[in-house]
C-alpha positions as CSV (number, residue, x, y, z in Angstrom):
1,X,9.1,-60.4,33.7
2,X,11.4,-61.5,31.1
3,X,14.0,-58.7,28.7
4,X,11.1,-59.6,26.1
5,X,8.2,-58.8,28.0
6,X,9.7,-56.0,29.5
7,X,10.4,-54.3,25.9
8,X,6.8,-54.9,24.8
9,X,5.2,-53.1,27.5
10,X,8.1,-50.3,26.8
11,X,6.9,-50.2,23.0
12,X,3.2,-50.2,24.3
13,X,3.5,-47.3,26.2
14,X,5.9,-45.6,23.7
15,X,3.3,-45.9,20.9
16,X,0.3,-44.9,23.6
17,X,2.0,-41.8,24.0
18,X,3.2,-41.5,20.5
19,X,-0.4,-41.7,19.5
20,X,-1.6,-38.9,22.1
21,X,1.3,-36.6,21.1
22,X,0.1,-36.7,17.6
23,X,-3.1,-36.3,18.0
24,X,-3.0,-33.0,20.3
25,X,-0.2,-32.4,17.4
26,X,-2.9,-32.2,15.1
27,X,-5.4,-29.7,17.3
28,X,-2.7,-27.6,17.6
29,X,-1.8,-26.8,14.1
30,X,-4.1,-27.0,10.9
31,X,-0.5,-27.7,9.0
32,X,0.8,-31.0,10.6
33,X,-0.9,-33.6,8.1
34,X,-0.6,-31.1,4.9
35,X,3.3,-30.2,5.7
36,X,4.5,-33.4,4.0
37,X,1.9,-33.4,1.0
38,X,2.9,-29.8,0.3
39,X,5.3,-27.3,0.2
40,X,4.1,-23.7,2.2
41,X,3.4,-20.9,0.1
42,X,5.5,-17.8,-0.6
43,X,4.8,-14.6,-0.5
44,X,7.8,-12.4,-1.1
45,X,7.7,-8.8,-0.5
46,X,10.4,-6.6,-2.4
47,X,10.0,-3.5,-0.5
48,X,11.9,-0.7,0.6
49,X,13.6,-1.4,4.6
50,X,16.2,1.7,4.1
51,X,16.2,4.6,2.8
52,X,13.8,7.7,2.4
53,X,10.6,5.5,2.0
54,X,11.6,3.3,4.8
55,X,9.0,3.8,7.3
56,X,6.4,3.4,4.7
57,X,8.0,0.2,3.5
58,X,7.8,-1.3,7.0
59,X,4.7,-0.4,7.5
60,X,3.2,-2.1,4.9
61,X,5.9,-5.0,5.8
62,X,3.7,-4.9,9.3
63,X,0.2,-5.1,8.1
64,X,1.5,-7.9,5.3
65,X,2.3,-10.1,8.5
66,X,-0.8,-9.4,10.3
67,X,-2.7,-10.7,7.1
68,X,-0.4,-13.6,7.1
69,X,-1.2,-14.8,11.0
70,X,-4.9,-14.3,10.0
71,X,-4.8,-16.5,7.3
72,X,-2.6,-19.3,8.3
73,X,-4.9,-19.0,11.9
74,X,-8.0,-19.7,9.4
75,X,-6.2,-22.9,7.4
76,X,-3.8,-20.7,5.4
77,X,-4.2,-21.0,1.5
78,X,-5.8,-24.0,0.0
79,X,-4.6,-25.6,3.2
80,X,-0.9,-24.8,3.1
81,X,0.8,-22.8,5.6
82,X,1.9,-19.2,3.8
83,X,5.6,-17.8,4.5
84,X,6.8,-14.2,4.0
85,X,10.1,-14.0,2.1
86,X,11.4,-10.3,2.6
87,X,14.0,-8.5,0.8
88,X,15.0,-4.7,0.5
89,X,14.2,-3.3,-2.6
90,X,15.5,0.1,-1.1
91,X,13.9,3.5,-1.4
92,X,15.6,4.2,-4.7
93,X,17.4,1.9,-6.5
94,X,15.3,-0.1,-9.8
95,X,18.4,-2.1,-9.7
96,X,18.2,-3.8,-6.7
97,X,14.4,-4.1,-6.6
98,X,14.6,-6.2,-10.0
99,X,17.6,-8.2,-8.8
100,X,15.9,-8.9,-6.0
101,X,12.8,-9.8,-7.3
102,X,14.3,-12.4,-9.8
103,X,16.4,-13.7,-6.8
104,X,12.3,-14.6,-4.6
105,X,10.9,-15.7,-7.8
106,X,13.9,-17.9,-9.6
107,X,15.6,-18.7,-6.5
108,X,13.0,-18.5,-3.6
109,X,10.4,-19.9,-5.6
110,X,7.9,-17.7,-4.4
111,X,3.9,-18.0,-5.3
112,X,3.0,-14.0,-5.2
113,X,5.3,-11.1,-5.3
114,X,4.4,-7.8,-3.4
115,X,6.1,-4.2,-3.6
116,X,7.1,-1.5,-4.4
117,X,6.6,1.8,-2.7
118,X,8.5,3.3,-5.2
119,X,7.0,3.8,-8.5
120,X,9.7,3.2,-10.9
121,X,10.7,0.5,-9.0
122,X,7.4,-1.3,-9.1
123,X,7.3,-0.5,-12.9
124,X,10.5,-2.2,-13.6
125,X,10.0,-4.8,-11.0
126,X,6.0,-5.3,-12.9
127,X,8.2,-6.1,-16.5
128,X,10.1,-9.2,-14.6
129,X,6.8,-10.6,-12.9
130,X,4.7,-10.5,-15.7
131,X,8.2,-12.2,-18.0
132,X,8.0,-15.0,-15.2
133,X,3.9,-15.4,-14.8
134,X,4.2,-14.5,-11.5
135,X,1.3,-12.7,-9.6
136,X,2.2,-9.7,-8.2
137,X,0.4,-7.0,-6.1
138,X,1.6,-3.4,-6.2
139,X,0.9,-2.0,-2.5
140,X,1.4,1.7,-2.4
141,X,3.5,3.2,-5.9
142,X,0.8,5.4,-7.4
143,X,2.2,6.4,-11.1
144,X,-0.7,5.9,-13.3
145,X,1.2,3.7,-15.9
146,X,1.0,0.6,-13.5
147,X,-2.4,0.2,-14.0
148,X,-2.5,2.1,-16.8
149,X,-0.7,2.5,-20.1
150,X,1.9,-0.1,-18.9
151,X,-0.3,-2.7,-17.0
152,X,-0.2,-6.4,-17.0
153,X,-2.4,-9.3,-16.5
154,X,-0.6,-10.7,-13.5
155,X,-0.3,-7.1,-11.8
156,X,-2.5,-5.6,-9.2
157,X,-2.8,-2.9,-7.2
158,X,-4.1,-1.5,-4.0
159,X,-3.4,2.1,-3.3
160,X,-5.4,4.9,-6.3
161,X,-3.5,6.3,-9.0
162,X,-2.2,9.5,-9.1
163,X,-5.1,10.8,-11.5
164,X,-7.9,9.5,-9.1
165,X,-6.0,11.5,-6.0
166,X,-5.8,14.8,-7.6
167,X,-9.6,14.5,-9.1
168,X,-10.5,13.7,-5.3
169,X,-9.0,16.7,-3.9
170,X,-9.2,19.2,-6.7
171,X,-12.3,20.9,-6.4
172,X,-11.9,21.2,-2.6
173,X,-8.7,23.5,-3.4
174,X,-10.0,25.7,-6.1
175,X,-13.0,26.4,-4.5
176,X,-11.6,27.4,-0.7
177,X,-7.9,28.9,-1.9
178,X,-7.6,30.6,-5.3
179,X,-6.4,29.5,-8.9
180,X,-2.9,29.8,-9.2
181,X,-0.6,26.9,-8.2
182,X,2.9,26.1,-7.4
183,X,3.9,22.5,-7.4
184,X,7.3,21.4,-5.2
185,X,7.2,17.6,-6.9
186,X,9.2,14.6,-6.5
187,X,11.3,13.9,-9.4
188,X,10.5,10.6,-10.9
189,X,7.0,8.5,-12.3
190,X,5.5,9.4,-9.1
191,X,6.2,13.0,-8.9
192,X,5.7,13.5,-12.7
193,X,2.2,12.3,-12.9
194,X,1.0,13.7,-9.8
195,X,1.8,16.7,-11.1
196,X,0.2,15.8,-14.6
197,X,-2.9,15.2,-12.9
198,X,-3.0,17.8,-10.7
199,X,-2.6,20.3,-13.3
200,X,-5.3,18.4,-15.4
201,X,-8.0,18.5,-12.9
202,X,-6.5,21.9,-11.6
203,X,-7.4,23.2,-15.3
204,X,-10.6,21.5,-15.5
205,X,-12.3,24.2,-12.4
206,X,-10.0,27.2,-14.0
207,X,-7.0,26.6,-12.3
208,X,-3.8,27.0,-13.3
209,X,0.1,26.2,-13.0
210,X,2.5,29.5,-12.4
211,X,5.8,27.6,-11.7
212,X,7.2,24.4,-10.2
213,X,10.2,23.0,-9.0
214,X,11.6,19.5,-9.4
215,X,13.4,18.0,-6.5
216,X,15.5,14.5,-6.2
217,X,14.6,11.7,-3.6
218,X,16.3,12.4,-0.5
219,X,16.2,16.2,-0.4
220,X,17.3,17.5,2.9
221,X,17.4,21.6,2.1
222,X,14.4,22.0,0.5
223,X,14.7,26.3,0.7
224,X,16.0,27.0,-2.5
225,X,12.7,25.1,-3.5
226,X,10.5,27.7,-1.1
227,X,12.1,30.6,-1.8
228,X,11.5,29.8,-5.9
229,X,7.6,28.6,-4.5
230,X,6.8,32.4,-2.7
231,X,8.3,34.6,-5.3
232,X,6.1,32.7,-7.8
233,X,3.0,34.5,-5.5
234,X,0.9,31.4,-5.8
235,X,-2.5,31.0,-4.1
236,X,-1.6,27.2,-3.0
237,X,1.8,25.4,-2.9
238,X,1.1,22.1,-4.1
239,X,3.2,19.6,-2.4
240,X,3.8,16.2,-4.3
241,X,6.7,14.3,-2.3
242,X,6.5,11.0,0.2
243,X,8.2,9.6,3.0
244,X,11.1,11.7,4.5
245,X,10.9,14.1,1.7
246,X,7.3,15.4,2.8
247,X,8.1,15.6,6.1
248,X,11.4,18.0,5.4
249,X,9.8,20.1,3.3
250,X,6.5,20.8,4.9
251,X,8.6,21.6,8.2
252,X,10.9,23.8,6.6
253,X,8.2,26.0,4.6
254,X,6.4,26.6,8.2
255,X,9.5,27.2,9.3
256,X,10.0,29.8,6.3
257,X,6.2,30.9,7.6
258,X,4.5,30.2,4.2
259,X,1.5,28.9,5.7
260,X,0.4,32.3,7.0
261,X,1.4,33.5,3.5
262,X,-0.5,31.0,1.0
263,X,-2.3,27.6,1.6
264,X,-0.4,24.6,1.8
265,X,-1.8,21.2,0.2
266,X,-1.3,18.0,-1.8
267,X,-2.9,15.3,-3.4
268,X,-1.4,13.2,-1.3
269,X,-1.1,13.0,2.1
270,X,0.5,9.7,5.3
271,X,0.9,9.5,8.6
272,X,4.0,8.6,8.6
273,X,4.9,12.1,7.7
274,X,2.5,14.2,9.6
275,X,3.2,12.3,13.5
276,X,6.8,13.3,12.6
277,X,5.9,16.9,12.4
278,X,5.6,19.2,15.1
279,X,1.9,20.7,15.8
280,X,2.1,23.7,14.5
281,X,3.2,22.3,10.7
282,X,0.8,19.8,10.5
283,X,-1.6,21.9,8.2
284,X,-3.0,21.8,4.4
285,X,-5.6,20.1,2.9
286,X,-4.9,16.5,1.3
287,X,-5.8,13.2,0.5
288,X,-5.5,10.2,2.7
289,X,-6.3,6.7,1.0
290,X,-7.2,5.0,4.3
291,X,-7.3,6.5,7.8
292,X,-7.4,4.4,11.0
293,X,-10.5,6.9,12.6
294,X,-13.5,5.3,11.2
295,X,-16.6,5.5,13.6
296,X,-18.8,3.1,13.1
297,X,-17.5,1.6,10.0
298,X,-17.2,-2.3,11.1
299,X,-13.9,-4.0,12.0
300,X,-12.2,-0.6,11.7
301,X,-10.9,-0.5,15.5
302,X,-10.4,-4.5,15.6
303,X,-7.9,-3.8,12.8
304,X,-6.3,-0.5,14.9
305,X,-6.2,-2.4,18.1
306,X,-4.3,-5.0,16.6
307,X,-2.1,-3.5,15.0
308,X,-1.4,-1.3,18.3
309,X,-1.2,-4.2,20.5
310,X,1.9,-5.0,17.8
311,X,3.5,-1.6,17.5
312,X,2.0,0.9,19.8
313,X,0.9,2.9,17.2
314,X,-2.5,2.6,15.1
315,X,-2.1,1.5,11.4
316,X,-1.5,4.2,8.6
317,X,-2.9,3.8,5.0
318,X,0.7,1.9,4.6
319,X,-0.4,-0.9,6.6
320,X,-3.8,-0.8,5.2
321,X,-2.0,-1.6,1.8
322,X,0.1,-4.4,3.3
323,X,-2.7,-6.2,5.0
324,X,-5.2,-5.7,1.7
325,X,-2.4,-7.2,-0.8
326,X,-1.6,-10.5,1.3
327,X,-5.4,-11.0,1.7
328,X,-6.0,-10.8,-1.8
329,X,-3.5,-13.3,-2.4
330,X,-5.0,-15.6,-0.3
331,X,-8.7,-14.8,-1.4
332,X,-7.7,-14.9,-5.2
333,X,-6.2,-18.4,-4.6
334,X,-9.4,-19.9,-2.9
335,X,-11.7,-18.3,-5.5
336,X,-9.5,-19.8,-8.4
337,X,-8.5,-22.8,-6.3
338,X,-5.3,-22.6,-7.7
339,X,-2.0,-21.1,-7.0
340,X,-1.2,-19.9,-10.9
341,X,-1.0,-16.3,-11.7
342,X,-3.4,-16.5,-14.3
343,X,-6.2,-18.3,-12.2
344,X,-5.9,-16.1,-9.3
345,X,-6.1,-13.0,-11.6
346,X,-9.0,-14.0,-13.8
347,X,-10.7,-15.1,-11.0
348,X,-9.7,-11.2,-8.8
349,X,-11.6,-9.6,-12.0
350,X,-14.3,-7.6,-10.6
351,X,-13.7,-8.8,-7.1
352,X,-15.0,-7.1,-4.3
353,X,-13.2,-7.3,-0.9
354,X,-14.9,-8.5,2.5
355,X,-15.7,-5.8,5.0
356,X,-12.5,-6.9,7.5
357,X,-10.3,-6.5,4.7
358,X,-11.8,-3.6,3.1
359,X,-12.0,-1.4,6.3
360,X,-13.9,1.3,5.3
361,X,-17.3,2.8,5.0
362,X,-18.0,1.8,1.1
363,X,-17.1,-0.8,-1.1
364,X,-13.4,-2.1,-2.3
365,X,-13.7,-3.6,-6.0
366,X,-10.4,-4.7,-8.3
367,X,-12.0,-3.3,-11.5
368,X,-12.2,-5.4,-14.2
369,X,-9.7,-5.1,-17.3
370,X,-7.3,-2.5,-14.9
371,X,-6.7,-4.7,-11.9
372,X,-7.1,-1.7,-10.2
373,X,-8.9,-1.8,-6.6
374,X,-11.5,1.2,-6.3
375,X,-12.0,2.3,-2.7
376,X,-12.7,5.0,-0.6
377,X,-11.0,8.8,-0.3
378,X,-10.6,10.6,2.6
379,X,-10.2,14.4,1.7
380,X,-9.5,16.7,4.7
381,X,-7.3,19.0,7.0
382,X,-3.8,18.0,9.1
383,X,-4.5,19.3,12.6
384,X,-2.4,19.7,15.7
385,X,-4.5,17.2,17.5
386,X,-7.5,15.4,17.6
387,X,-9.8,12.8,19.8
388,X,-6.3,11.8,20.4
389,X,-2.7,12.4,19.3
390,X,-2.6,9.7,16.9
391,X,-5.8,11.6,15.0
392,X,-3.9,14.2,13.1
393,X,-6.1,14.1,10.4
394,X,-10.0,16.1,10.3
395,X,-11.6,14.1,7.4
396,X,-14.2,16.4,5.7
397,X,-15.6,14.3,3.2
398,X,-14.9,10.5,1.8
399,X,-14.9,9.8,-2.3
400,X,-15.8,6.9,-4.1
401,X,-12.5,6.2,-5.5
402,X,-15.1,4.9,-8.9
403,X,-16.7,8.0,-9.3
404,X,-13.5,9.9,-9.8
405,X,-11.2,7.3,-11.7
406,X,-13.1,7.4,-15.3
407,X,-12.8,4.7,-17.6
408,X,-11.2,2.3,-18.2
409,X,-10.4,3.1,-21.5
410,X,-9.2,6.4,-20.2
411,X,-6.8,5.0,-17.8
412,X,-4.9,3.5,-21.3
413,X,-4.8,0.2,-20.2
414,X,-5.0,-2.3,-23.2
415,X,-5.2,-5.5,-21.1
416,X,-3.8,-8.5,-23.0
417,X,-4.1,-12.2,-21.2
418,X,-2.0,-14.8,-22.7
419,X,-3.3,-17.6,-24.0
């Protein structure tokens, strides 16, 4: 065989096997031939990593990848692979959660922008995504003013607002444990209108307020707090806190042994915070916005196994919100079939979420003109221990998140779309 023949049998098999190479390329990723036509999309969470809300932060971080693997495994969106872009907003600091959002969407070039847990945060962080056009989904900060009196075209949310929380719980509390309240609340938009709408539906069944305290993000010593809370003689210390802060107080005041003294309870209540407690202080009544026990409700324990088989732990309402905002991005996008702010929210308008990303036993609807998602309330006890020690939570009864959130008009959102 001659040098030349030689070669063009080499080149034959080279390109035979080239051929085969690319070909099982192809079966074994939906994103080979679109990967040069197309940039991947970004999703950029701005979320707190450190800090007092950090465990709810990753959390949510957790269930936003899970989403992600599920939607890239299905073709990802409009047939581009989607990337998550993470930065730490931190627990406190509205700074550094709008300097970091202008660093995804200016310099990352990122398609949607998710967070914060922090309400102020997400407030400030809402004013530079709607100045940019860039969708953004609020996971889990509650102040009403987000989908409320300072809402925005381009901004979403998943977790209730603090007014639809307290309603849920409200009459439960009166009814059981007295009239007269003492509120230990978080000091910032959260705090303050949790409080504000406690007091409202509070004063609604004949309830009222007999003292409060006001405490900063990060309290450690919460007794000054409790001491104030008992003299006060209330019938039920309200509890309005998150993350770390929750977790201190609550363990302190049955430490102080004001649950044999007066009923402890919230409008609020996570995981996250009660699995840190010991047995004997998880106790109250509250309000969880997703739990992970569901019997019978479909996909529920595909979704705990999961995320299990990824932590070792089942999923909290945190990682509910997660999964929920990086599925609506991707199911906004294919119902607009576009990847503009303004398509994917026009087209989220009354949008009702599948069952496997809804996860729970009614409907989950973005209402129209709020961009607020309406799901289901889970009002109940903390208890030592359940079916198993992850179920520290006895749910008594579930609320339609739309038959307690009123109107739209009463929410004070005056939705205005650009042109």
């Amino acid at each position: 065989m001659t040098p030349v023949t030689a070669m063009s049998a080499v080149d034959r098999r080279t390109l035979v096997k080239s051929a085969l190479a690319f070909g099982a390329a192809q079966l074994a990723s939906p994103f080979v031939m679109t990967a040069r036509a197309a940039e991947m999309v970004k999703i950029g969470l701005d979320n707190p990593l450190s800090g007092t809300y950090a465990a709810l932060g990753k959390n949510e971080m957790i269930g936003v990848q899970l989403a992600i693997e599920q939607i890239n495994a299905k073709g990802g969106i409009l047939g581009r692979e989607v990337k998550l872009i993470s930065e730490d907003s931190t627990s406190g600091d509205a700074g550094t959660a709008v300097l970091k959002a202008r660093k995804m969407i200016e310099g990352d070039k990122i398609d949607f922008l998710l967070g914060s847990v922090n309400s102020a945060l997400a407030l400030a962080m809402a004013q530079v995504s709607n100045e940019k056009r860039v969708f953004h989904i609020v996971p889990g900060a509650h102040t009403d003013a987000i989908t409320g009196a300072s809402c925005h075209w381009n901004v979403f949310r998943v977790c209730n607002t603090t007014q639809v929380e307290a309603n849920a719980v409200a009459s439960a509390l009166v009814k059981s444990y007295g009239k007269k309240f003492y509120y230990i609340t978080a000091d910032y938009a959260f705090g303050h209108t949790l409080e504000a709408a406690m007091i409202k539906a509070i004063g609604a069944l004949g309830g009222a307020r007999v003292g409060g305290g006001l405490t900063p993000v990060g309290t450690v010593d919460f007794s000054a707090y409790l001491i104030q809370a008992q003299a006060a003689n209330p019938d039920v210390i309200v509890f309005l806190l998150g993350g770390d802060d929750m977790l201190n107080a609550l363990k302190q005041a049955v430490q102080f042994g004001l649950n044999n003294k007066m009923h402890l309870a919230g409008a609020q209540q996570e995981l996250e915070p009660l699995k840190g407690l010991s047995p004997e202080a998880r106790v109250g009544t509250w309000v969880m916005e997703w739990y992970w026990n569901q019997p019978g409700v479909p996909h529920v324990a595909e979704f705990v196994e999961l995320i299990r088989k990824r932590t070792g732990e089942v999923p909290t309402a945190r990682t509910w919100f997660g999964f929920v905002s990086a599925w609506t991005c991707a199911l906004g996008a294919q119902k607009a079939k576009s990847l503009k702010a303004f398509d994917v929210a026009k087209a989220l308008q009354d949008f009702e979420l599948p069952p496997e990303v809804a996860l729970g036993p009614g409907p989950a609807r973005y209402r129209a003109g709020q961009n607020q998602l309406m799901s289901t309330l889970f009002v109940g006890e903390a208890q030592a221990g359940g079916s198993t020690p992850d179920d520290v939570f006895k749910v008594l009864k579930t609320v339609n998140g739309a038959d307690v959130a009123g109107s739209v008009e009463e929410s004070g959102c005056k939705m205005t779309w650009p042109a």
